[in-house]
N, C-alpha and C positions, 0 to 999 in steps of 0.2 A: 448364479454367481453374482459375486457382490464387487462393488468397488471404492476401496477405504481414498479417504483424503481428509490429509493431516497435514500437522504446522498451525503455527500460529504466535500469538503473544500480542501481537502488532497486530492491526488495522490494514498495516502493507501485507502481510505475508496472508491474512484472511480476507480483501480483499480480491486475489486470485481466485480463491477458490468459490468464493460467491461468483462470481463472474464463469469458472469452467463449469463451476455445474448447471448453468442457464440451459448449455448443449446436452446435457446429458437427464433431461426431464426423466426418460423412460427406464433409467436404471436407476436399478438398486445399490442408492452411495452409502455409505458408512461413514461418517465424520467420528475424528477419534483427536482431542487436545489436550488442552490443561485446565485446572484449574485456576490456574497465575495468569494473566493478562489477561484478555477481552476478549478469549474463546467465546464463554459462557454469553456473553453480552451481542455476541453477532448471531450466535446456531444454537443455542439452549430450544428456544421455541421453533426455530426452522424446520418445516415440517417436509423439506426436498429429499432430508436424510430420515432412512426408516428408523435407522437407532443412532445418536450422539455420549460419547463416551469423553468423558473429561478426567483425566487422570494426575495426579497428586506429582507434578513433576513444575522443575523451573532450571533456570539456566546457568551455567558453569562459570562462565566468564566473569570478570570483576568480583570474584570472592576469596577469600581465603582458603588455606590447605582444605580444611573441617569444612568448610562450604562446598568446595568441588567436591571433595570424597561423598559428602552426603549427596550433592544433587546426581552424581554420577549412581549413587547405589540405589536412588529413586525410580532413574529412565532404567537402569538395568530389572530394576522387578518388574515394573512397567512394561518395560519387554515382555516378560514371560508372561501377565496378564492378556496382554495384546495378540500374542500367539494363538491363546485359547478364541480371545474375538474373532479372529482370523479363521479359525476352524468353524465355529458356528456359524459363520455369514459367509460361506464358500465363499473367499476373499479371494479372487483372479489377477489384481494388480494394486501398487498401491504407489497413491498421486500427493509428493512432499512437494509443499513451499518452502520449507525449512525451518529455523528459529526452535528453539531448544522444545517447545510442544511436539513435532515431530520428532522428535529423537525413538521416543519407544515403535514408534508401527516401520520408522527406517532399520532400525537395527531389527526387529521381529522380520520383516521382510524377508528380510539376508538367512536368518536361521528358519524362516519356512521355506525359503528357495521360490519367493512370491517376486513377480517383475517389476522392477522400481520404478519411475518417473518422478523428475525432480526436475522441479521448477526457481529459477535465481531471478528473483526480481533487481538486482541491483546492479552495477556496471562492477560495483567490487565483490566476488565473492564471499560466502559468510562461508563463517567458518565450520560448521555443521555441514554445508554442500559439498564444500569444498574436498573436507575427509571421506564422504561417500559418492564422490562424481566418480571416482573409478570402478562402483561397483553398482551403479545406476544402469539400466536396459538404456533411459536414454537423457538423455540432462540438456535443457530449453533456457536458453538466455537470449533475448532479444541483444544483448552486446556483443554475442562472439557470432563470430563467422560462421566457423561450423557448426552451428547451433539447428538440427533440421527443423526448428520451427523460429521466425525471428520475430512474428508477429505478436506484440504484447495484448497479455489477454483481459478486455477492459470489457465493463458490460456494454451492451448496445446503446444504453441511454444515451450514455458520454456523446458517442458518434451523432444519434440524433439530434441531439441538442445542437452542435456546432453550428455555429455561425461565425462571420468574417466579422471581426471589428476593425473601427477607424476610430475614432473619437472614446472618451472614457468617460462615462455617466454614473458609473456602475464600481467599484474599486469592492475585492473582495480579500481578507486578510486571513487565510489557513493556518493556523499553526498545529492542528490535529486535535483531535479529543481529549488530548492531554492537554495540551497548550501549549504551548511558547512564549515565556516573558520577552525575548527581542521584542517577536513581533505585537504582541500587545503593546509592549511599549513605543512603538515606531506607530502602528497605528493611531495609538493616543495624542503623541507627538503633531503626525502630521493633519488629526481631525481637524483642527478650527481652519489650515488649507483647504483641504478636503472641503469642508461647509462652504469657504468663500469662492471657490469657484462652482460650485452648485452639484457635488460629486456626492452621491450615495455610499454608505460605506456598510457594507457586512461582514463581520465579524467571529471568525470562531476564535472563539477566546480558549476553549477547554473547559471540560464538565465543574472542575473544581476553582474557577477565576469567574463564573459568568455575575455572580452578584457583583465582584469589587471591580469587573470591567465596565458594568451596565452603570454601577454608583459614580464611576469614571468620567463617563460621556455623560449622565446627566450632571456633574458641577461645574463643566466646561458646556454647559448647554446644548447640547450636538446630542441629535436623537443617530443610533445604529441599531441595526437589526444585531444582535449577539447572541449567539446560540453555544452550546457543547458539541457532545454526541451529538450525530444526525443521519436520519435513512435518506434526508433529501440533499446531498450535499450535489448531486447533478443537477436540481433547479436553480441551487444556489451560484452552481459554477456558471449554468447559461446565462444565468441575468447579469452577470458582472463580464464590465468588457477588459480589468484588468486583474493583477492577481499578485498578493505577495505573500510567500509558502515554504515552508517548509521541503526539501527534498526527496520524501520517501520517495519510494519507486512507485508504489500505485498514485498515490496524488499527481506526480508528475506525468504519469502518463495518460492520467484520467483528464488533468488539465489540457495536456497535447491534445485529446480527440478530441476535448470540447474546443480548440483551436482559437486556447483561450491564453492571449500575452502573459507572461509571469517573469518576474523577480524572485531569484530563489534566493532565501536565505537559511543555508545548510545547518544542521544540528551537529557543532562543533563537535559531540561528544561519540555519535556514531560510529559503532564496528569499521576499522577501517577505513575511518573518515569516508562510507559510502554513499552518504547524502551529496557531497562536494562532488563528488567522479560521477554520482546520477545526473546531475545538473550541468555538470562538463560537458557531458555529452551533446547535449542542445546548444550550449552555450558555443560550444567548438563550430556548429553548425547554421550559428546566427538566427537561432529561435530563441534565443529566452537570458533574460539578464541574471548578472551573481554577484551576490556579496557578500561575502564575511560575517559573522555576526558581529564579531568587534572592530568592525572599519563601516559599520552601516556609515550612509551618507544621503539626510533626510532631505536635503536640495536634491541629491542628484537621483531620487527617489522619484523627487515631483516633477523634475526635469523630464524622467520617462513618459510622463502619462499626457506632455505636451508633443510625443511622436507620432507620426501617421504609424498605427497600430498594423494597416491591412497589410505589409508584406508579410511580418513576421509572422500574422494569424493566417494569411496564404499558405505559405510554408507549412507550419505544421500541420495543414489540413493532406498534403500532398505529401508530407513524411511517415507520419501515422498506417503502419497498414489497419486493414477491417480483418474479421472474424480470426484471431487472436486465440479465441475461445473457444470455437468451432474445430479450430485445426487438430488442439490441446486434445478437446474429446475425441477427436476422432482415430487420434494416436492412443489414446488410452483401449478405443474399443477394437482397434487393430489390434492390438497385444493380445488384449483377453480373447478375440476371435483364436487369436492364434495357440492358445493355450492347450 
């Protein structure tokens, strides 16, 4: 027996599933996505899954009549495709992050009568979980109560990494592999600070900004390390003792267990505005600062990196549960034991 894990689009919602399947080395997983977002680009080569299935589907939302109709008539044959994957790979249970790449193996699920698990990375439900939390075996948010598992599930790296900061040598600017203009721009803004108090600054600009970021810093003279994409984004996170980011749900909680200060500044445009309510949550708890993307405030920016860093980076060491990851697998193979 095999066990499928799907979802995707996002960076948040794939890395979960990088991180669950560390625990489950010895089984036979199935990854089953899209070809539309950054499936292909995280598990095309990934050799943890014995067969990877990318299938011709994208997402509902923000389109027109003729655009929902089609992308719904996509996940629905998709469906029926996945059924048949399902059969060949004695599929015993199947493990959604969400995000419209999941739509064909959750609805297949349902019509093979296969046991769901569904994982919500965000503090505001997406809308895809949302429709099938009532017909999930069992559905995992680290935000609600009764959630029987609350531990979010991050790779181990993050946890080793952590260390306490006090002081800030190190300043590290996220906006995702995509990018973020705010924060490129806030970056670039506060570099020649940055240089005169003697502050290193690293940079993810996003795969398609890194020439006109790097041309950036060198005509204001300021050398930054600038990257896109990256498999190292935990070495990057432990060398920086501060951090301004974007809100998914995995970055932020990858930055929690590197126990590493952050200034969130939320993707205005997000489902739900879910970035803002991920960062609430810390922020409700005096871990981590917020603002707006149209009220940034580049004094009160620099102003932070003049604060004694160690309660906050205390804190989150002492909020964060461990094995996240562990718990998740082990819920998966309780089911399938029990099949």
């Amino acid at each position: 027996m095999s066990i499928v894990m799907t979802g995707g689009g996002t960076g948040g919602h794939l890395a979960i599933i990088q991180a669950v399947k560390e625990s489950l080395k010895e089984e036979d997983l199935i990854y089953i996505g899209s070809t539309t977002g950054q499936d292909r680009q995280w598990f095309e080569q990934d050799k943890d899954f014995v067969e990877r299935y990318f299938l011709s589907t994208r997402g509902v939302v923000n389109q027109g009549i003729v655009g929902k109709v089609t992308s719904l008539l996509k996940i629905l044959l998709s469906a029926l495709k996945v059924r048949k994957i399902f059969k060949t790979h004695q599929v015993s249970v199947v493990f959604s992050v969400g995000g419209f790449a999941s739509a064909p193996a959750v609805i297949a699920s349902k019509l093979a009568g296969i046991p769901l698990v569904i994982h919500e990375q965000n503090a505001s439900i997406g809308s895809l979980n949302k429709l099938f939390k009532p017909f999930a075996h069992t559905f995992i948010s680290s935000y609600l109560e009764e959630s029987p598992i609350k531990a979010y599930p991050i790779k181990s790296i993050f946890f080793d990494n952590a260390r306490i900061r006090t002081t800030v040598k190190t300043i590290i600017f996220l906006g995702g592999s995509q990018g973020a203009k705010a924060i490129n721009d806030l970056a670039l803004l506060l570099a020649p600070k940055l240089k005169a108090q003697g502050i290193k600054i690293i940079h993810q600009a996003g795969q398609r900004n890194i020439d006109a970021v790097n041309k950036a810093y060198k005509d204001i003279g300021i050398e930054a390390e600038v990257f896109g994409f990256t498999t190292h984004l935990a070495k990057y996170m432990q060398e920086a003792d501060f951090a301004v980011a974007r809100a998914g749900a995995s970055t932020l909680w990858e930055l929690s267990a590197t126990a590493l200060p952050t200034l969130y500044i939320p993707y205005p445009y997000a489902a739900s505005d879910h970035q803002y309510h991920n960062a609430q949550f810390l922020v409700s708890k005096d871990l981590a600062w917020l603002m707006r993307e149209n009220n940034v405030d580049a004094l009160k920016v620099m102003a932070l990196l003049d604060k004694d860093l160690s309660i906050v980076s205390h804190g989150l060491v002492e909020m964060v549960e461990k094995e996240g990851s562990a718990k998740i697998a082990q819920k998966l193979l309780e089911i399938q034991k029990d099949i």
